[in-house]
Each structure stands twice: as structure tokens, then as C-alpha cells.
C-alpha positions in Angstrom: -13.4 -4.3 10.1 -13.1 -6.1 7.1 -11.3 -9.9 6.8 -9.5 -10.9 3.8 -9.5 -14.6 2.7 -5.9 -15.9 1.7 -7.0 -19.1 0.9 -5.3 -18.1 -2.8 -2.2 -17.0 -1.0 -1.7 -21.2 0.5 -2.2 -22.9 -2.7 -3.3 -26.2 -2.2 -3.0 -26.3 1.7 -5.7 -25.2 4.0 -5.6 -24.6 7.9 -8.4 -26.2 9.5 -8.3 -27.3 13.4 -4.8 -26.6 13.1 -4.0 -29.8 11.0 -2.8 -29.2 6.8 -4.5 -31.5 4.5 -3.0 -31.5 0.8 -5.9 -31.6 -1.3 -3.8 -32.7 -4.4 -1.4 -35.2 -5.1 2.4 -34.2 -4.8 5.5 -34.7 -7.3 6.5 -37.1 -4.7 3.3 -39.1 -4.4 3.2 -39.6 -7.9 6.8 -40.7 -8.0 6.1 -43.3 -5.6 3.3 -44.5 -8.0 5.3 -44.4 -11.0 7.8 -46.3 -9.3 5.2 -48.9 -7.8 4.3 -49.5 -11.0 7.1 -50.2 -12.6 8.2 -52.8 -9.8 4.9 -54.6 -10.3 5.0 -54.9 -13.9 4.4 -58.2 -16.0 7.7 -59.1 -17.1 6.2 -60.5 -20.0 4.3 -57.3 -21.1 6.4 -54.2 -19.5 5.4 -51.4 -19.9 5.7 -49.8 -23.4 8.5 -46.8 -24.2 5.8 -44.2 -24.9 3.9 -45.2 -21.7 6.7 -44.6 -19.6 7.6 -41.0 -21.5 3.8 -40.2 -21.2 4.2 -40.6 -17.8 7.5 -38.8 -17.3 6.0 -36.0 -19.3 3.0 -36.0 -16.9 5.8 -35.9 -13.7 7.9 -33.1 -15.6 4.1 -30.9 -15.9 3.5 -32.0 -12.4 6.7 -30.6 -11.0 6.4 -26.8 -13.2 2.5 -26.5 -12.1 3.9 -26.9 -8.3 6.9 -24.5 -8.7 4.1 -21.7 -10.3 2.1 -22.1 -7.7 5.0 -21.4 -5.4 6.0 -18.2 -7.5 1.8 -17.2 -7.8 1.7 -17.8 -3.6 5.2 -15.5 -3.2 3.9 -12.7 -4.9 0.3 -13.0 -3.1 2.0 -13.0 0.1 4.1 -9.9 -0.8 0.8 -7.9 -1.2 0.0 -8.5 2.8 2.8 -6.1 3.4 2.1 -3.5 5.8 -1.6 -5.5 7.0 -2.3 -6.2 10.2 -2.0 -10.2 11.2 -3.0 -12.5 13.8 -1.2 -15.6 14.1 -1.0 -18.9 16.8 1.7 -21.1 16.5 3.9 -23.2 18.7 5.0 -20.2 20.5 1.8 -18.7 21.1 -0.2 -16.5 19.7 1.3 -12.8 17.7 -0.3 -9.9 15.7 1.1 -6.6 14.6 1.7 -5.4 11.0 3.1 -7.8 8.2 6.4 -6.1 7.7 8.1 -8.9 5.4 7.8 -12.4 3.4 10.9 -14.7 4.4 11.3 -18.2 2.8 12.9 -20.8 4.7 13.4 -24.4 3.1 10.5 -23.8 0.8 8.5 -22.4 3.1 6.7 -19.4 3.1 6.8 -17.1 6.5 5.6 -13.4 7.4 7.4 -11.4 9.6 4.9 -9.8 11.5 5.0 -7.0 14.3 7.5 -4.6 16.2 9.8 -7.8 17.4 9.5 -9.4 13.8 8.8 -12.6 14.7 8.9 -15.3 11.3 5.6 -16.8 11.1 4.3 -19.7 8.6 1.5 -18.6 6.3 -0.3 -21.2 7.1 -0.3 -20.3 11.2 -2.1 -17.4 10.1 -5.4 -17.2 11.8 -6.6 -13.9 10.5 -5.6 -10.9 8.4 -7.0 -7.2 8.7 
């Protein structure tokens, strides 16, 4: 029996003890930043135009890096088709084959076994 490691297939997410850690800074984390630096600014010495479109560029890289990740983890996922999964979520635990990829909201779920049940990736404890 072998195991195959779809750490590649979450991105930046990884399930251990059942809690998600984001081991990189989101779009929206450094929005806030930008934002909490502009609001404490010296009013005297703001901050200069190519500053700020430095830092718009460096959001607008930010935001395409995260939407290929998405694309690269889609298409990983899409090769799990017709494996054999074991997953525990809030409604217990399911295995049976992968049959499908389903997004929902920007999430990425498998349908998985006979009564294709949607399962997040990341509930995924182990797939053969």
C-alpha cells in the first residue's frame, strides 16, 4: 500500500491536529498593513508617490501568485480522480474512490465514494 503526499495539492495550508495554519501572508493581511500604514503616516513626510505604487505593485503580484496557486492546486486535485480517499470531517469520517473536484466559494472539495459526499481537501486524512 503506497500513500501519496498532497501537501502540493493545499498550497500554502497544512492539516495538522485538525487546525489550518497559513504559513504565508494573505492579499488581505497585507492590505490591512498597507492601509495601517498609511493611517499612521507623518503628515509632514507622507509617504512618497512611487512608495505607494511600489507597494500597490507588490499587492497587484501578491493577488496573481495566490490566484496561480489556486489554478496549480485545481489541476493537482483533478489528478486524484478515481484514488481511493479517507476523509474525517464534521460529519464523520468517509472513504471510497475520488470521483470528482467541486469548488464552492473558493474552496476546493472532492467528491468521494458511492453516495458522493463533497469533502474539503484539506479534511483529507489520507489518499491511496
Amino acid at each position: 500500500m503506497s500513500t501519496v503526499n498532497f501537501a502540493p495539492v493545499l498550497g500554502t495550508y497544512s492539516n495538522t491536529n485538525s487546525t489550518v495554519k497559513k504559513s504565508a501572508l494573505s492579499k488581505d493581511d497585507f492590505l490591512k498593513l498597507l492601509i495601517t500604514e498609511l493611517k499612521h503616516q507623518n503628515p509632514l513626510e507622507p509617504l512618497e508617490s512611487k512608495e505607494y505604487v511600489a507597494q500597490l505593485a507588490t499587492f497587484s503580484t501578491l493577488e496573481q501568485l495566490q490566484n496561480l496557486n489556486y489554478q496549480i492546486s485545481a489541476m493537482s486535485a483533478t489528478s486524484l480522480i478515481g484514488r481511493i480517499a479517507i476523509a474525517n470531517d464534521k460529519e464523520g469520517i468517509v472513504s471510497g474512490v475520488i470521483k470528482g473536484v467541486a469548488f464552492n466559494r473558493g474552496e476546493l472539495n472532492l467528491i468521494i465514494g458511492d453516495e458522493e459526499r463533497l469533502v474539503s481537501l484539506k479534511d483529507v486524512c489520507e489518499i491511496r
